[in-house]
MITIDO-103147 format. One line per 5 residues: number of its first residue (from 1); for each residue x, y, z of C-alpha. Coordinates in steps of 0.2 Angstrom, whole numbers, m for minus. Example, Ala and Ser with C-alpha at 12.3 -4.5 7.8 and 13.67 -1.06 7.14 Angstrom:
<rs>
1	62/m22/39 | 68/m5/36
</rs>
This chain:
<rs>
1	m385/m56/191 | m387/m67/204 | m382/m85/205 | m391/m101/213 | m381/m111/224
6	m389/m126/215 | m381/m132/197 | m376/m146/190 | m362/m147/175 | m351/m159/163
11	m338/m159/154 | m326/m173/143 | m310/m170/132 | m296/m181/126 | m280/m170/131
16	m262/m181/128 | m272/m197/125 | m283/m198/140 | m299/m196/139 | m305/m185/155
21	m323/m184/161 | m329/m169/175 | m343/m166/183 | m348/m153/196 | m365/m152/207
26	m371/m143/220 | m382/m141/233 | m385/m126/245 | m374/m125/260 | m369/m111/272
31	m353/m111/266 | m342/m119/255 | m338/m138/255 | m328/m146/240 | m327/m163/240
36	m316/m171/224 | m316/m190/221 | m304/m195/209 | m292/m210/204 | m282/m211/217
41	m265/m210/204 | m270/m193/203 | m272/m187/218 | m258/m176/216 | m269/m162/207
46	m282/m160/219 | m274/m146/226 | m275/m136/210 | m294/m141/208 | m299/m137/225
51	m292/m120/220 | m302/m120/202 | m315/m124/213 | m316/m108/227 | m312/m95/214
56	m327/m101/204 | m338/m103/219 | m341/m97/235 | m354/m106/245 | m363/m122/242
61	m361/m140/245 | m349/m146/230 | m346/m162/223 | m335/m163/208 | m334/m181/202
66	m317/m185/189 | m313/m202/179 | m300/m203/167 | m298/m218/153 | m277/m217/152
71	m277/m234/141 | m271/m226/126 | m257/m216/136 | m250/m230/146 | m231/m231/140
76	m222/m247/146 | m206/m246/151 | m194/m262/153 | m179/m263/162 | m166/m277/167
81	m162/m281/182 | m141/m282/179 | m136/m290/194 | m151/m307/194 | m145/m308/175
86	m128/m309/179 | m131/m322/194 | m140/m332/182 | m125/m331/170 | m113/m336/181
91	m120/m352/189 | m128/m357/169 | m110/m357/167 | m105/m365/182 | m117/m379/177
96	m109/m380/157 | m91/m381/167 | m95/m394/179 | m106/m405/166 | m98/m402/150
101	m113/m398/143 | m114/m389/128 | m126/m375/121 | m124/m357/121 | m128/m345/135
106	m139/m333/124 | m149/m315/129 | m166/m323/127 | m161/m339/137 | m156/m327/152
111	m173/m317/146 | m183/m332/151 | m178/m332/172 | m190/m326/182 | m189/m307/186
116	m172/m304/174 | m185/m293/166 | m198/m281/171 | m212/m270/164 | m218/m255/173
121	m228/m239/167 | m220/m223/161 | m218/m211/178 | m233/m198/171 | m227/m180/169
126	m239/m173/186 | m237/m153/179 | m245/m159/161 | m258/m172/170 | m263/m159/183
131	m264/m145/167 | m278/m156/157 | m285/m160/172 | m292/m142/176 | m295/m139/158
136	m309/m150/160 | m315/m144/176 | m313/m127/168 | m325/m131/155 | m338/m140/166
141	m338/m127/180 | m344/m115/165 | m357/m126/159 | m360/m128/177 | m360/m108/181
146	m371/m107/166 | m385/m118/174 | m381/m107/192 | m385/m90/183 | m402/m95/174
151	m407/m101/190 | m402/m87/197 | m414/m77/185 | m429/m86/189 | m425/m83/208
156	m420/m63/205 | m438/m63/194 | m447/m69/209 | m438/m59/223 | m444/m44/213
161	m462/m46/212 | m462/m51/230 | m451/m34/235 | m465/m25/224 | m479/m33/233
166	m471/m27/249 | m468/m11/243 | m487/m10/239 | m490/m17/255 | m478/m2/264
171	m490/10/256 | m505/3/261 | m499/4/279 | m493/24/276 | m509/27/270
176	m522/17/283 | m509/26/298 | m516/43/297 | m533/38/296 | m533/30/313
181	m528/44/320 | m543/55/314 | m554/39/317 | m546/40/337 | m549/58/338
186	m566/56/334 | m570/42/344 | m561/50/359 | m574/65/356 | m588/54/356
191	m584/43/372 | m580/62/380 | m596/67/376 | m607/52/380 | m598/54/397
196	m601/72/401 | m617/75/390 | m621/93/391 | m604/98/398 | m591/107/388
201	m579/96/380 | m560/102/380 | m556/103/364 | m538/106/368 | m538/91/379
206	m544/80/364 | m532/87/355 | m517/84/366 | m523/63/367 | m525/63/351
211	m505/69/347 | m499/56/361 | m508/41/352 | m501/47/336 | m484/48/342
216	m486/32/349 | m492/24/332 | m482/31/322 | m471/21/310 | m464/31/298
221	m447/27/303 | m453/11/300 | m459/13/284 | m444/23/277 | m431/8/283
226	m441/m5/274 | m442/6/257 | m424/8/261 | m421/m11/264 | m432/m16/248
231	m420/m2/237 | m404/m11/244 | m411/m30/240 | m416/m24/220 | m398/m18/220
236	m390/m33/227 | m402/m42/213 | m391/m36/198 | m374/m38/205 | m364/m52/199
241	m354/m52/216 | m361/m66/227 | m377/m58/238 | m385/m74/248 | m378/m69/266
246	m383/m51/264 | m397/m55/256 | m401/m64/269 | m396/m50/282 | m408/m40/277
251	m421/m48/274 | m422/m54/293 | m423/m32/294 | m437/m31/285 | m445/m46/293
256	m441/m34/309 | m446/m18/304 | m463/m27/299 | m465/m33/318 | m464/m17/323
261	m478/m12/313 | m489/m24/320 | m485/m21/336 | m488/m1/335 | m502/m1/326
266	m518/m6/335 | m529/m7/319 | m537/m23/312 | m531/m16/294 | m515/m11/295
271	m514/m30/307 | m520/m37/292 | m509/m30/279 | m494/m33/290 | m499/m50/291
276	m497/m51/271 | m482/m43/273 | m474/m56/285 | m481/m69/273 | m470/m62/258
281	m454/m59/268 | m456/m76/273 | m456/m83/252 | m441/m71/251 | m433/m79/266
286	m435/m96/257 | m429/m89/241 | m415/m80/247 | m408/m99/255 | m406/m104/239
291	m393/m89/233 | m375/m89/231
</rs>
């Protein structure tokens, strides 16, 4: 089934202490554009989203949106810086020696100098971070991919009462075309008549405008392609590959083929139904924008 290019989803789970929030929306766009905003700390897994991202969708405008509360996976780390200790060491004992002062030179007096000891953040593992990133995003692109198909539902629902009215429509047209043939024939006879009165009318002649005009008017080429272009788009309805562009395609060759119509036709009715034609190719057009 066919897939709106429109969605929204979300997503939230606690993988290794961090407790990660996606979400994913869309809008319709030619083709696709992902943009990801994240903490920049974690920037290093936005290639692997980005790539999440295209093999989930394939045209839109997509925003995908990723916080992550780390508080409770924050390890501290403290180190010593060797070499300042040991400076401070040597001239606290070059102070005791020169002043004959007493008092022991202890850990937790060197502890208390400025920058003997540090506290940074654990390095974090980029593989595992990376890993329950997109397991998140995995789980919102479904929720969001959910929300996409029944969209798509409502769309392939109205696509198909539209491609029935224009089938409707197409046998309207097959059935008026005929008819204004006859209806020239006759009033060809008529005018032939009014003109020559009591001469003999060529039947033969008659006969012979009469299979030029038809020839002319004919659009049962015409007719054919658009049953033809109308069996394709019901097709391209049920698939679950994504359809928008060739959707789209052909439903500028229907929009063609009911020009043509109008411009063969000389007849206020079939001008009329053609006109009614135009109008729902032009709601499928609209339609048609919207689909993946």
């Amino acid at each position: 089934m066919i897939k709106s290019m429109t969605g929204y989803g979300r997503a939230r789970q606690t993988w290794n202490q961090r407790d990660i929030t996606v979400e994913v929306r869309s809008v319709n766009n030619r083709y696709l554009d992902c943009t990801v905003k994240m903490p920049r700390i974690y920037t290093f897994a936005e290639d692997a989203i980005r790539s999440r991202v295209q093999k989930a969708i394939s045209r839109g405008k997509v925003d995908v949106y990723i916080s992550v509360d780390a508080t409770a996976a924050d390890t501290a780390v403290v180190s010593v810086n060797q070499g300042l200790a040991a400076g401070y060491f040597r001239a606290l004992k070059e102070l005791q020696d020169t002043f004959h002062l007493e008092g022991e030179l202890s850990s937790a007096v060197l502890a208390k100098f400025p920058d003997v000891l540090s506290v940074t953040k654990a390095d974090e593992d980029m593989e595992t971070v990376t890993e329950d990133l997109c397991a998140v995003l995995d789980e919102a692109l479904g929720s969001y991919n959910a929300m996409r198909a029944t969209e798509g539902e409502k769309l392939a629902a109205d696509i198909g009462g539209r491609l029935a009215n224009i089938e409707a429509l197409t046998a309207q047209v097959e059935e008026r075309s005929p008819q204004t043939v006859a209806e020239y024939r006759q009033k060809l006879t008529a005018r032939m008549q009014e003109v020559l009165q009591n001469t003999n009318i060529d039947e033969q002649r008659i006969l012979t405008e009469a299979a030029i005009y038809a020839d002319k008017i004919a659009v049962d080429e015409e007719t054919v392609r658009l049953r033809s272009h109308v069996s394709q788009l019901r097709g391209m309805l049920l698939s679950n590959e994504p359809m928008g562009r060739k959707m789209d395609f052909l439903i500028q060759e229907v929009n063609r083929e009911s020009n043509t119509i109008g411009s063969k036709c000389n007849d206020i009715t079939i001008a009329q139904v053609v006109v009614s034609l135009k109008a729902e190719v032009e709601k499928i057009r609209e339609q048609v924008q919207n689909i993946e």
